[in-house]
C-alpha positions as CSV (number, residue, x, y, z in Angstrom):
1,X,99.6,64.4,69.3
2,X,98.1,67.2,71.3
3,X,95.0,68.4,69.8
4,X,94.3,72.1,71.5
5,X,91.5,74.7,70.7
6,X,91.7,79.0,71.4
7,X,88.6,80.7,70.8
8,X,89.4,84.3,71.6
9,X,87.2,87.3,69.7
10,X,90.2,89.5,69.7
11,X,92.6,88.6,67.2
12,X,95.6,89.8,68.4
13,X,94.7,88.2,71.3
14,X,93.7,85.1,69.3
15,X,97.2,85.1,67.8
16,X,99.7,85.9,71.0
17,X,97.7,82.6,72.8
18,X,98.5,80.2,70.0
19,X,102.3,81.8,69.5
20,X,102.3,81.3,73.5
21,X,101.0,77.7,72.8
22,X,103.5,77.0,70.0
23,X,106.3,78.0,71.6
24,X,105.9,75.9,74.6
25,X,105.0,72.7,72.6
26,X,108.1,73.3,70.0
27,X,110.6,73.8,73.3
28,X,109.4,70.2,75.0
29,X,109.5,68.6,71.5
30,X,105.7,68.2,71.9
31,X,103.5,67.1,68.8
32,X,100.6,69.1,68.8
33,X,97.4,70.7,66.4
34,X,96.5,74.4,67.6
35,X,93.6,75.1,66.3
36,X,92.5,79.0,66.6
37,X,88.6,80.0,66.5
38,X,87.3,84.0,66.8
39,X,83.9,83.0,67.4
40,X,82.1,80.1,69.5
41,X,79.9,79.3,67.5
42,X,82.8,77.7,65.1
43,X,84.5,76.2,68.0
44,X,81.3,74.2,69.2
45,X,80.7,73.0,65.2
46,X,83.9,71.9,65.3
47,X,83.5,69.8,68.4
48,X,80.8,67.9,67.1
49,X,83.1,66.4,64.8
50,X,86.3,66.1,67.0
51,X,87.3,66.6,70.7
52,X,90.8,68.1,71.6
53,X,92.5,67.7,74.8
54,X,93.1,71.3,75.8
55,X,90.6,74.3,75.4
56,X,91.7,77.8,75.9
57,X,89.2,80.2,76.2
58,X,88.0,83.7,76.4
59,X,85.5,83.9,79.0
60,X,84.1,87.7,77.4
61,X,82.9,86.5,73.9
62,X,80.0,87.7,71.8
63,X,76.6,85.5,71.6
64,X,78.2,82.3,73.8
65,X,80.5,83.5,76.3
66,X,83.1,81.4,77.5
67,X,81.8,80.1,80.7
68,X,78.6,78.4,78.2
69,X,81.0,77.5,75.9
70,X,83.1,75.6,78.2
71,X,79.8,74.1,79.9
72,X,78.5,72.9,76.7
73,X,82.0,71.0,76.0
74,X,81.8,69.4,79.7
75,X,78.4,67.8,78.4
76,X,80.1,65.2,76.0
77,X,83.7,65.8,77.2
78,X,84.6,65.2,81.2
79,X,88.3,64.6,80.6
80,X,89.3,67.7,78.7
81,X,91.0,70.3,80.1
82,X,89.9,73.5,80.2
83,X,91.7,76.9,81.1
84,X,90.2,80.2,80.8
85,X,91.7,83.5,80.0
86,X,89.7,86.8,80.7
87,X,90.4,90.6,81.3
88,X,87.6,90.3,84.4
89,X,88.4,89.0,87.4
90,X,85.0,88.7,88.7
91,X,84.2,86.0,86.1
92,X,86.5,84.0,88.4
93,X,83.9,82.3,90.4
94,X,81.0,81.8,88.1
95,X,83.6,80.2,85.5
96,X,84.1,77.2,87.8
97,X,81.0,75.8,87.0
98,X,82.8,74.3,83.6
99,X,85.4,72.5,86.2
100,X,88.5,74.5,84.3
101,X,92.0,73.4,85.2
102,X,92.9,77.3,86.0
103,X,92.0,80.9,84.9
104,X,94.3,83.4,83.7
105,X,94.1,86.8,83.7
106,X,94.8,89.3,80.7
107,X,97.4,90.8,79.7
108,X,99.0,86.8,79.8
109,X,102.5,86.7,81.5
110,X,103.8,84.1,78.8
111,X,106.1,82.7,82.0
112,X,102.8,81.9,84.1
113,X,100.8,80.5,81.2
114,X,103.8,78.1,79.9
115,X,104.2,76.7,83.4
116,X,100.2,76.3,83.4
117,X,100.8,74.3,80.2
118,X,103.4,72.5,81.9
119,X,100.8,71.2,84.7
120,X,98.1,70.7,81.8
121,X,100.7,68.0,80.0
122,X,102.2,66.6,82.9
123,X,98.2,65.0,84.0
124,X,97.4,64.4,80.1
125,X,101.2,62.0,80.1
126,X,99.8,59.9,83.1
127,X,98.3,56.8,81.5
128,X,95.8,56.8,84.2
129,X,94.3,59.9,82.9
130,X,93.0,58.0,79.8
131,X,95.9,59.1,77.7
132,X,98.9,57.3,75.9
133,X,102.6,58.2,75.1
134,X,104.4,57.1,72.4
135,X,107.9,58.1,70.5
136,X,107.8,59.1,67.3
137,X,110.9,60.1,64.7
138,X,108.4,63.9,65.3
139,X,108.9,63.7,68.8
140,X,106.3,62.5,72.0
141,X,103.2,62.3,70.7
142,X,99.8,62.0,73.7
143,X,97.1,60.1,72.4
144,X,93.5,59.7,74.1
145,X,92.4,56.1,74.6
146,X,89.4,57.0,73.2
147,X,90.6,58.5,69.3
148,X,92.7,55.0,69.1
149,X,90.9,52.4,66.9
150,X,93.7,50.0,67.1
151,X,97.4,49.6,66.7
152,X,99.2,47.3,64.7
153,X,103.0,45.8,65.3
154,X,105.2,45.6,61.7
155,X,108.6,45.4,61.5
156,X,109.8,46.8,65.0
157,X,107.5,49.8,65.1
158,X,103.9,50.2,66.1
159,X,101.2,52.3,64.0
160,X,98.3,53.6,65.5
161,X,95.2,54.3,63.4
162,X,93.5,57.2,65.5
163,X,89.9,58.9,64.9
164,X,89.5,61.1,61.8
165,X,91.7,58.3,59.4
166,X,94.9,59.9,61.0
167,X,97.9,57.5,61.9
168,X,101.3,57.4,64.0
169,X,103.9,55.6,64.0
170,X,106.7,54.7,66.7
171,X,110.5,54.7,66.8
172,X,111.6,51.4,66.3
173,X,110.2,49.9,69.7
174,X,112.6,48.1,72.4
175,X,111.6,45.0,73.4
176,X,108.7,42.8,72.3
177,X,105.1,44.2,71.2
178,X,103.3,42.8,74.3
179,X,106.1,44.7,76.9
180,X,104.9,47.8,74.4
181,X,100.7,47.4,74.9
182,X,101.1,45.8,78.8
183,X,99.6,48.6,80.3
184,X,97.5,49.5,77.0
185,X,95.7,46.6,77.9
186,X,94.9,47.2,81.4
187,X,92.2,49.5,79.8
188,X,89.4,46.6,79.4
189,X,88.2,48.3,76.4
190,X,91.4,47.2,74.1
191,X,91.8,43.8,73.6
192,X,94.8,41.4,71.4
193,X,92.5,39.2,68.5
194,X,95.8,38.8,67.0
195,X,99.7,38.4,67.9
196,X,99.8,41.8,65.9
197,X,97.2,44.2,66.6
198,X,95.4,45.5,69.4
199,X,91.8,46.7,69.0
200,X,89.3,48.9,71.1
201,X,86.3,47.4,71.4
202,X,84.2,50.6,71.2
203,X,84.6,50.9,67.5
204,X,83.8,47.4,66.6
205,X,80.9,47.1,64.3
206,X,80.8,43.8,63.4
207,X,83.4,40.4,63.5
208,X,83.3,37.0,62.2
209,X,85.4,33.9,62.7
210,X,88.4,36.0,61.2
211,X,88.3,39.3,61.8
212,X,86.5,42.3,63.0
213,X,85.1,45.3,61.3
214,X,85.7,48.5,63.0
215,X,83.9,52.2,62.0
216,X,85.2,53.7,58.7
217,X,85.6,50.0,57.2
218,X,89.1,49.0,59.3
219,X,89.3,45.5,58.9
220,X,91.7,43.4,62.1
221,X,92.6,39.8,62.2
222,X,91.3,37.3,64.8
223,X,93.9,34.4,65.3
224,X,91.7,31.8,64.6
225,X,92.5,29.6,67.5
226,X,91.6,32.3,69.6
227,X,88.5,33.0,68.4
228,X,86.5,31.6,71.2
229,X,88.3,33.4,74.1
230,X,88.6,36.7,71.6
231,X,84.6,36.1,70.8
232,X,83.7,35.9,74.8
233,X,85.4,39.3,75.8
234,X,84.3,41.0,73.4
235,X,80.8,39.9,74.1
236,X,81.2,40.0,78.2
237,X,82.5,44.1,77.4
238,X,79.1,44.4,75.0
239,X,77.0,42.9,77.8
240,X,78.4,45.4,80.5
241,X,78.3,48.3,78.3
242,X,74.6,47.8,77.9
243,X,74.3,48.0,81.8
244,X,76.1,51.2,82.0
């Protein structure tokens, strides 16, 4: 799932971004959260608790404008994109300093900002991007690596437990679970302690013999004659982490 914030002061303008948003997502059969936010101040709170994968922001906003805004986001978030929507052309400039993906003049041409949103999702959908797609009886769903904790295979079908004790679940999946997470585990921070479940390593917090403990209590499986190849990745990704 898409998760996307609009902070706009105007609420008309506020409203007309996110029906612009929802109407492209609902026509590609694209999951998605649209989140809408009048002032900065409550977007930024909110992205201390959660990142999204598309910002869309007014660049002329009271106390933060939208060129600090988006800078602020770039400090803990690199891989978002960013596109900015302004009445002021001569913002144009001074608002690449966030690295947005495009700016957009007011009034929006719906036309032009759906095929912007069309460029935005055709990067997140690369793999390569940090991203993951799966099919769901909702429709495509985009995941960031990062928000997966790990995935488990039952009965055909995949579940992802994501960030924020949120979960997805594939179509019934063709083929075996290991064609499913091949490229998945290309990224060396995922790794297979089981014929079942994948993990990523970040959110371990703990393991033993037979299992590990991930953040919010998530208990996976360790096969246990694996456990000595399961034990040494884990611990040669902890060791070059630390020399990051």
């Amino acid at each position: 799932m898409l998760d996307i914030a609009i902070c706009d002061d105007d609420p008309g303008q506020l409203e007309l971004l996110a029906s612009f948003t929802a109407e492209y997502m609902q026509k590609h059969h694209i999951g998605a959260s649209i989140q809408q936010f009048l002032h900065p101040d409550a977007l930024l709170r909110s992205c201390e608790m959660q990142r999204f994968h598309i910002y869309i922001l007014d660049i002329v906003m009271p106390m933060f404008n939208g060129i600090e805004v988006g800078k602020t986001i770039r400090e803990h978030d690199q891989s978002a994109f960013i596109l900015y929507t302004t009445s002021e052309p001569g913002f144009a400039l001074q608002s690449f300093e966030a690295k947005p993906f495009d700016y957009l003049l007011k009034p929006i041409d719906k036309q032009l900002f759906h095929e912007t949103l069309h460029l935005v999702v055709a990067k997140l959908t690369k793999t390569d991007d940090g991203t993951w797609v799966i099919k769901t009886h909702e429709g495509m769903r985009v995941l960031r690596l990062s928000e997966i904790l790990y995935c488990e295979y039952r009965d055909h079908t995949v579940t992802y437990t994501l960030m924020g004790a949120k979960t997805l679940t594939t179509k019934v999946i063709k083929g075996s679970f290991s064609n499913h997470i091949e490229c998945l585990l290309q990224d060396e921070r995922f790794l297979r302690p089981h014929v079942s479940f994948v993990v990523n390593m970040d959110y371990i917090e703990g393991f033993s013999k037979t299992k590990f403990t991930l953040r919010g209590g998530y208990m996976v499986p360790i096969t246990t004659k694996h456990y000595p190849v399961v034990r040494d990745t884990y611990m040669n990704y902890l060791a070059k982490q630390r020399h990051i």
